[in-house]
C-alpha positions as CSV (number, residue, x, y, z in Angstrom):
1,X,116.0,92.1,91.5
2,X,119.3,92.7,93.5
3,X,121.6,89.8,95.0
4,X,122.1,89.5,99.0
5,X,125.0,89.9,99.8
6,X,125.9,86.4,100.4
7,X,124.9,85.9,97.0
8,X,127.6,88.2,95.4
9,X,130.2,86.9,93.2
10,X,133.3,88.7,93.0
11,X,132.5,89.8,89.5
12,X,130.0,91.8,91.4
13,X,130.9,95.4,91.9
14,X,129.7,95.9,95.4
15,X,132.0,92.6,96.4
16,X,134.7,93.3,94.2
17,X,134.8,97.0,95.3
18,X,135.0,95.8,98.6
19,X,137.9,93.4,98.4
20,X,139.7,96.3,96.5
21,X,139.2,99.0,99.2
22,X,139.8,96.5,102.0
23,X,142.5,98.2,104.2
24,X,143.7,94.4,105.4
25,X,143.3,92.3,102.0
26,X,143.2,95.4,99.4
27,X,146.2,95.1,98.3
28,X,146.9,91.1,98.0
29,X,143.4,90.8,96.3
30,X,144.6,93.4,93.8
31,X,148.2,91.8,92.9
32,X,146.4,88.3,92.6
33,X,144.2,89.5,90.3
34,X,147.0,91.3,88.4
35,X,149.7,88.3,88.7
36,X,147.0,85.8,87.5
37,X,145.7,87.8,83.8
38,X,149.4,89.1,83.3
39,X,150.9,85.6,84.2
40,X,153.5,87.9,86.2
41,X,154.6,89.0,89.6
42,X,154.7,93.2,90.1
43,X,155.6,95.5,93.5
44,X,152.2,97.7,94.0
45,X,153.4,101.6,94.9
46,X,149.9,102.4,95.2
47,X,146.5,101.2,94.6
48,X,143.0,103.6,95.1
49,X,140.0,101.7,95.1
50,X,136.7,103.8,93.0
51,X,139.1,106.3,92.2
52,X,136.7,109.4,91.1
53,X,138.5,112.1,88.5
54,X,136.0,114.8,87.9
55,X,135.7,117.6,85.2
56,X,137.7,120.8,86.0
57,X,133.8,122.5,85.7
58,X,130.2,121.3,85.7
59,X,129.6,121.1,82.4
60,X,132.6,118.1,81.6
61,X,132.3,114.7,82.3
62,X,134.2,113.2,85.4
63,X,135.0,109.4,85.6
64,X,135.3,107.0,88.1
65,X,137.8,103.8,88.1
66,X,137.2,101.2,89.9
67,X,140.9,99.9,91.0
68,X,143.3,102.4,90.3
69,X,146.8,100.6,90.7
70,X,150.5,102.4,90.4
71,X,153.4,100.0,89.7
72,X,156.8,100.4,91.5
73,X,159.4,101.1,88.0
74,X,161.3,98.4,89.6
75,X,159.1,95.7,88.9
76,X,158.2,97.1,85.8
77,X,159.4,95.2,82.0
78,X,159.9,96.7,78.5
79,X,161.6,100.2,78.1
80,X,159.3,102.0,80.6
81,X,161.4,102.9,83.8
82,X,158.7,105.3,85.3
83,X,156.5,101.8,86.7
84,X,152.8,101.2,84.7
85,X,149.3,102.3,86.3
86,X,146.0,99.4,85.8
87,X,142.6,100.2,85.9
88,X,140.7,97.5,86.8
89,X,137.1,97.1,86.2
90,X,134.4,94.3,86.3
91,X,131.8,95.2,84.0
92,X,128.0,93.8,83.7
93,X,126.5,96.8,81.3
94,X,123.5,95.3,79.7
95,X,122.0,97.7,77.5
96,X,123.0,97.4,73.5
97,X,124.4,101.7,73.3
98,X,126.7,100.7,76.3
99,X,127.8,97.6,75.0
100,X,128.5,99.5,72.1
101,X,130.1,102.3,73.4
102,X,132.7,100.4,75.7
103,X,135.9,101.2,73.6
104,X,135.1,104.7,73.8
105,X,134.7,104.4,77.5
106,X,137.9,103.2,77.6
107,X,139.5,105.5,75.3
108,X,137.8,108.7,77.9
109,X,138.9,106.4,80.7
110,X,142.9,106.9,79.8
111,X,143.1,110.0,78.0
112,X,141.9,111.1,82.4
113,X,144.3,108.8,83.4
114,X,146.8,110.4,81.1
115,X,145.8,114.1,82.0
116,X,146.1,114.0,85.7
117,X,149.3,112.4,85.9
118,X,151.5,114.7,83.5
119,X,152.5,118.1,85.0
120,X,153.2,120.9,83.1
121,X,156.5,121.4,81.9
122,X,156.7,117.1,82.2
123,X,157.7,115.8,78.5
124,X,156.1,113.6,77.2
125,X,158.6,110.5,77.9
126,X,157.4,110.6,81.4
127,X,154.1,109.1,80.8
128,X,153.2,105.7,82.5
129,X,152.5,102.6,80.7
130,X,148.2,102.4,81.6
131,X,146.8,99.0,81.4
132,X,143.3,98.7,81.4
133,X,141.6,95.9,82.4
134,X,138.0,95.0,82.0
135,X,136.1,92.0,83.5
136,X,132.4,91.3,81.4
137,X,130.2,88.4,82.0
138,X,129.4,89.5,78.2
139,X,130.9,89.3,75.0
140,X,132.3,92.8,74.5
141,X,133.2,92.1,70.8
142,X,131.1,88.5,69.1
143,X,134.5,86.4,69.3
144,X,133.5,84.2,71.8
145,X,137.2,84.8,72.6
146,X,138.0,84.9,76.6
147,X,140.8,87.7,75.9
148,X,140.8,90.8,73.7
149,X,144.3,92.5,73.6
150,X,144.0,96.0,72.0
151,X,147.1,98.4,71.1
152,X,147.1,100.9,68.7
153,X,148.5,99.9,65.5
154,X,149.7,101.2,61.9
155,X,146.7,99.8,58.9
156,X,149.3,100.3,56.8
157,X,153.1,98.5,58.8
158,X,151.4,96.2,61.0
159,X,154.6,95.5,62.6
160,X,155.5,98.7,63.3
161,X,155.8,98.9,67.0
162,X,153.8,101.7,68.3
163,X,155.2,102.3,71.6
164,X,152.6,104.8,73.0
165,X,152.3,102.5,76.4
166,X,148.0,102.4,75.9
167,X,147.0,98.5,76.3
168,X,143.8,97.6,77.1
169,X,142.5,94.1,77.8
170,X,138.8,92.9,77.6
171,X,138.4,89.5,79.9
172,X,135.2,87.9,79.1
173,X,133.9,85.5,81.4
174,X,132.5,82.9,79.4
175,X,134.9,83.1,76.5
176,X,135.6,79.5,74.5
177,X,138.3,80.8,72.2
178,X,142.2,81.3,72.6
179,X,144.7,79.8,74.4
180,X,145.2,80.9,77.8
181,X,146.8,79.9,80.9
182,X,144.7,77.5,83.3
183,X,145.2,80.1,86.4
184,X,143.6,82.8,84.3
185,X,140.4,79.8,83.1
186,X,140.1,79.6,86.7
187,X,139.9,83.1,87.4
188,X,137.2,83.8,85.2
189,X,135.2,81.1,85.8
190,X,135.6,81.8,89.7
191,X,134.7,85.8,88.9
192,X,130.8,84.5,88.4
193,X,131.0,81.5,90.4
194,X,132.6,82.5,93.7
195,X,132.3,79.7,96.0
196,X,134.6,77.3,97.6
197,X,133.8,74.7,95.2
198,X,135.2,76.7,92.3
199,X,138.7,77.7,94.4
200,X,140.2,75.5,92.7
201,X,143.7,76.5,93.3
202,X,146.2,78.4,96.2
203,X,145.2,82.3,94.9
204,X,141.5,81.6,94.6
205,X,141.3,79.9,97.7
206,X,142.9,83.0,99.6
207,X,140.6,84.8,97.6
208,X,137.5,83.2,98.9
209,X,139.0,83.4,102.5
210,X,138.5,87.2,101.9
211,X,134.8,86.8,100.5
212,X,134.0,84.9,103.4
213,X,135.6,87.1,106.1
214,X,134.4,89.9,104.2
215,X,130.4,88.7,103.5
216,X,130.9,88.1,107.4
217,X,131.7,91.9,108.7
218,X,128.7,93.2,110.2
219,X,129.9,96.6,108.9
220,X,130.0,95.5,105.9
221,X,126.4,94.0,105.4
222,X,125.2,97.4,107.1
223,X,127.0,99.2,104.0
224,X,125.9,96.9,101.7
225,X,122.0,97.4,102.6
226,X,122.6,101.0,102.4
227,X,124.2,100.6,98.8
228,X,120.9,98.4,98.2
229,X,118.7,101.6,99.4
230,X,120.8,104.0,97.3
231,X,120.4,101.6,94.2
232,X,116.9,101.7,94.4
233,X,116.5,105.4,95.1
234,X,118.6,106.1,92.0
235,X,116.7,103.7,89.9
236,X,113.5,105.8,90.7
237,X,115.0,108.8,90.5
238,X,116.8,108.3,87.4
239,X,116.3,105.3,85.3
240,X,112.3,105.6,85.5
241,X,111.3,108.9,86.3
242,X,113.8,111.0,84.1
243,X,113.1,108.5,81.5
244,X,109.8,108.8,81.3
245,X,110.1,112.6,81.5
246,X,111.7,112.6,78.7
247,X,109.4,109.8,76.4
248,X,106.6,111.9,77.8
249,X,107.5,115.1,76.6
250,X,108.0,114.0,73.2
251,X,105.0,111.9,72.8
252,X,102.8,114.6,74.5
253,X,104.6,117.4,72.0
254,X,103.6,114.9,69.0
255,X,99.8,115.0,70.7
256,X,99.8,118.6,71.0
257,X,101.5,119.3,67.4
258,X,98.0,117.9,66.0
259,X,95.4,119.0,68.3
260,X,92.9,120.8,67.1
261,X,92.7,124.5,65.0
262,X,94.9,127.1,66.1
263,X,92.3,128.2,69.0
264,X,92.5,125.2,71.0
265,X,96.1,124.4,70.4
266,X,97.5,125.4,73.4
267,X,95.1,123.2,75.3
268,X,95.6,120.2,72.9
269,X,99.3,120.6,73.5
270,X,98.9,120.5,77.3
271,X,96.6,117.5,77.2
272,X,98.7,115.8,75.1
273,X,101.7,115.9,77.0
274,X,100.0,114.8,80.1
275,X,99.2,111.4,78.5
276,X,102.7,111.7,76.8
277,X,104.5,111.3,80.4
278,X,101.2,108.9,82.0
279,X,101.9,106.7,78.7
280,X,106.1,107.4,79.2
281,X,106.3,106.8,82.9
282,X,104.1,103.3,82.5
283,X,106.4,102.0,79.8
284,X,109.2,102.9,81.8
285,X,108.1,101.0,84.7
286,X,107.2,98.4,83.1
287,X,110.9,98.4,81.0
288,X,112.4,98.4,84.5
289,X,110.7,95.6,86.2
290,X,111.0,93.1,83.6
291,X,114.8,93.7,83.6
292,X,115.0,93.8,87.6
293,X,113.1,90.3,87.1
294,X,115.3,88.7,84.3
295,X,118.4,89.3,86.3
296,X,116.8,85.8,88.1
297,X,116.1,83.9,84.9
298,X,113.8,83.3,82.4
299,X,110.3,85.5,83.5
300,X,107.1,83.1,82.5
301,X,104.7,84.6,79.8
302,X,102.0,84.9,81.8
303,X,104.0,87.2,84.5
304,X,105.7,89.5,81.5
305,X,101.5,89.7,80.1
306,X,100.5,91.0,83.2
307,X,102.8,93.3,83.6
308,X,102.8,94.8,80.2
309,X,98.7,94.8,80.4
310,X,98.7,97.1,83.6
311,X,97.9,100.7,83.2
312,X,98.1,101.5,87.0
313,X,100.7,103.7,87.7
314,X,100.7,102.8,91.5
315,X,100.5,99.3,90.9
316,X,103.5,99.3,88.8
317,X,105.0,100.8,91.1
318,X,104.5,98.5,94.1
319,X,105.6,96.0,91.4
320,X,109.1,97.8,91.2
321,X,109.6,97.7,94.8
322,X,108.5,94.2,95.1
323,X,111.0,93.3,92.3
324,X,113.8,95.1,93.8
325,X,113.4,93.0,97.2
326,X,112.3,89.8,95.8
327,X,114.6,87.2,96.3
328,X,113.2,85.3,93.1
329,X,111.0,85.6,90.2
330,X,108.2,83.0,91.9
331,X,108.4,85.2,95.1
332,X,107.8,88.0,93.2
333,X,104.7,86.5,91.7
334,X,103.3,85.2,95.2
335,X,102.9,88.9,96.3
336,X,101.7,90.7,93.0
């Protein structure tokens, strides 16, 4: 179940991708996020909203940053003269493997970063300082900590400085421990909670003077039901149906491996994988709809019964399309 637009908070990536690619407010948005978790003013050389880097063939993996900022050197501190580059990202991955697989993420995140922007023939010494930065309304680690900084370190000197200019910082949203400045507090409450009320000081308030302006562009809202369209054609294109294909093909394999003698194998393999994929698209569906559905609260258990007890494939369907425009879960279960 997706957000209207003047529902989005800025932890949102449509909004925040927006603000970031803004040609008027770009920029300031940018350096107030920036100034606010680094507690320090910088000079922006350049910054590239939803920056994509792809593979130099088909067959590696390309990767897309959400703010991409340069540094000018001159606002730069520590022993780095060549400026620092951020990649900022807000960050709402739900499923357990990504969860788990965020550090490494980050660690294919720079090593592009790092690639792109040394020539050949460039030593080594030239390489920017790369902050990354992400933004989770999850706990990325189990501290309950609002702030993870991670460097690279020696197990064995632990005070050994390690100067290879690779920080990266994990903001979490809800986070109870650590000391922290009250601008930042602000800022990550105000990330999830983006309204007026919550603009409780001079940077969020010009902040939320962009949302506003910004929710307001009639261009805008115009991209943002398209992004809605595209969302749900790439949730049926690729969280469901390739999904399922998948589930189906082993389960209908398993169904085939034991039908039958060795004359009606062949068709015992067939028929088994075409209740493999019927049996892998409805669990699929039915995966996908209760997530769409949570995003709004807590589902009842007489909703999440239904759903799991339906063996339509069309009907779950319709239920996925009704999910993905219902503006809540008691809407949703008006129309079912």
């Amino acid at each position: 179940m997706k957000k209207k637009l003047e529902e989005l908070n800025v932890l949102d990536d449509f909004l925040f991708g927006t603000l970031a690619s803004h040609p008027v407010y770009g920029e300031r948005f940018a350096g107030i996020l920036v100034k606010t978790i680094l507690n320090r003013d910088m000079k922006i050389l350049k910054i590239v909203p939803q920056m994509h880097y792809y593979g130099k063939n088909t067959n590696l993996h390309g990767a897309r940053l959400d703010v991409y900022i340069e540094e000018d050197a001159d606002s730069t501190e520590g022993n780095c003269a060549l400026g620092s580059m951020y990649d900022i990202e807000p960050d709402h991955t739900r499923s357990r493997e990504d969860r788990a697989a965020l550090p490494r993420r980050v660690r294919f995140y720079r090593s592009v970063i790092d690639s792109r922007h040394l020539q050949s023939g460039v030593e080594y010494n030239q390489l920017k300082n790369v902050i990354i930065i992400i933004m989770t309304s999850y706990d990325p680690f189990g501290y309950d900590r609002s702030i993870y900084t991670v460097r690279n370190t020696c197990l064995e000197e632990p005070e050994l400085q390690y100067a290879d200019g690779a920080t990266n910082l994990f903001l979490y949203t809800k986070g109870k421990k650590g000391t922290i400045p009250q601008d930042l507090k602000d800022l990550l409450y105000y990330l999830e909670h983006s309204d007026w009320k919550n603009a409780v000081n001079d940077s969020l308030k010009e902040i939320q003077t962009m949302v506003d302006d910004v929710k307001q562009d009639q261009e805008v809202g115009i991209f943002f039901t398209h992004a809605l369209e595209r969302w749900y054609e790439d949730l049926m294109k690729c969280d469901v149906w390739e999904e399922a294909k998948e589930l189906g093909h082993e389960l209908g394999h398993e169904e085939g491996l034991k039908a039958g003698r060795e004359e009606g194998r062949q068709e015992g393999r067939q028929e088994g994988k075409r209740e493999g994929r019927q049996e892998g698209k409805r669990e699929a569906l039915i995966s996908s709809i209760n997530d769409i559905l949570s995003d709004s609260g807590t589902v009842p258990d007489s909703i999440t019964a239904r759903i799991s007890n339906e063996t339509d494939l069309n009907v779950l369907s319709q239920w996925l399309k009704l999910a993905a425009r219902s503006e809540s879960i008691e809407a949703f279960a008006a129309k079912m």
